[in-house]
C-alpha positions as a printed Julia matrix, in Angstrom:
62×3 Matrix{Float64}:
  -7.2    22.61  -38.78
 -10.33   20.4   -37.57
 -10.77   16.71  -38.9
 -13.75   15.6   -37.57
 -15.26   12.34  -39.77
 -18.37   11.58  -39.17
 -20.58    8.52  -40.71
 -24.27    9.56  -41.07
 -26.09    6.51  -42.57
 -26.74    2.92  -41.25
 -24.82    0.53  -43.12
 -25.94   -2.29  -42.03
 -24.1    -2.62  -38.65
 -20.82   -2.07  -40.11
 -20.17    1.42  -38.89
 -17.96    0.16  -36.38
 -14.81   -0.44  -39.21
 -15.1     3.14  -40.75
 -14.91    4.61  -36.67
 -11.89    2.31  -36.44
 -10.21    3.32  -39.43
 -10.97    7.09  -38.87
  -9.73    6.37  -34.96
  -6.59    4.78  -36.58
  -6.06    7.65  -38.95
  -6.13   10.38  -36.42
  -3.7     8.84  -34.29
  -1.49    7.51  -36.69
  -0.98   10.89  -38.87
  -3.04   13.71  -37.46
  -2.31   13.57  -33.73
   1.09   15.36  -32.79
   1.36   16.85  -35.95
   0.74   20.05  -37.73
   0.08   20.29  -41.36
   1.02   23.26  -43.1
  -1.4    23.02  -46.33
  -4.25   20.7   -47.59
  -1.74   19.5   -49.67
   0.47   18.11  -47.25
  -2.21   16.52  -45.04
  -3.85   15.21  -48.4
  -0.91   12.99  -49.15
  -0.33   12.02  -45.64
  -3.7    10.55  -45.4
  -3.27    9.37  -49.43
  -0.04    7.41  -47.89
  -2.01    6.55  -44.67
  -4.33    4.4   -46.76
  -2.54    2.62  -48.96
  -0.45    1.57  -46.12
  -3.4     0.43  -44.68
  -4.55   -1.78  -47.28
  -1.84   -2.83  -48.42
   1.1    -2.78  -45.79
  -0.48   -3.07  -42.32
  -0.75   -6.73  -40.47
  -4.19   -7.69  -40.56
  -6.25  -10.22  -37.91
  -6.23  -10.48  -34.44
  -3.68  -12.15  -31.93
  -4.53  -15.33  -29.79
């Protein structure tokens, strides 16, 4: 299976936090780690998100 995202418009500069978040999603759930159906990698990416709005510490460290 190939998950390759790719943004194709400007936004404005802000393409830089959807490359993090896809960079953060492959290593967090798709690197390692074989998925058996769409199903399965669905909800893995479904859980991947809400953890990451909702869960994950946000800001940076000084």
């Amino acid at each position: 299976m190939t998950f390759t995202p790719k943004v194709v418009y400007n936004s404005g500069g802000k393409r830089h936090y959807m490359e993090n978040f896809f960079s953060l999603l492959k290593q967090e759930i798709y690197r390692g780690r074989e998925y058996y159906n769409f199903e399965e990698l669905e909800q893995a990416i479904d859980s991947y998100i809400h953890y990451y709005n909702h869960e994950r510490m946000k800001g940076k460290i000084n």
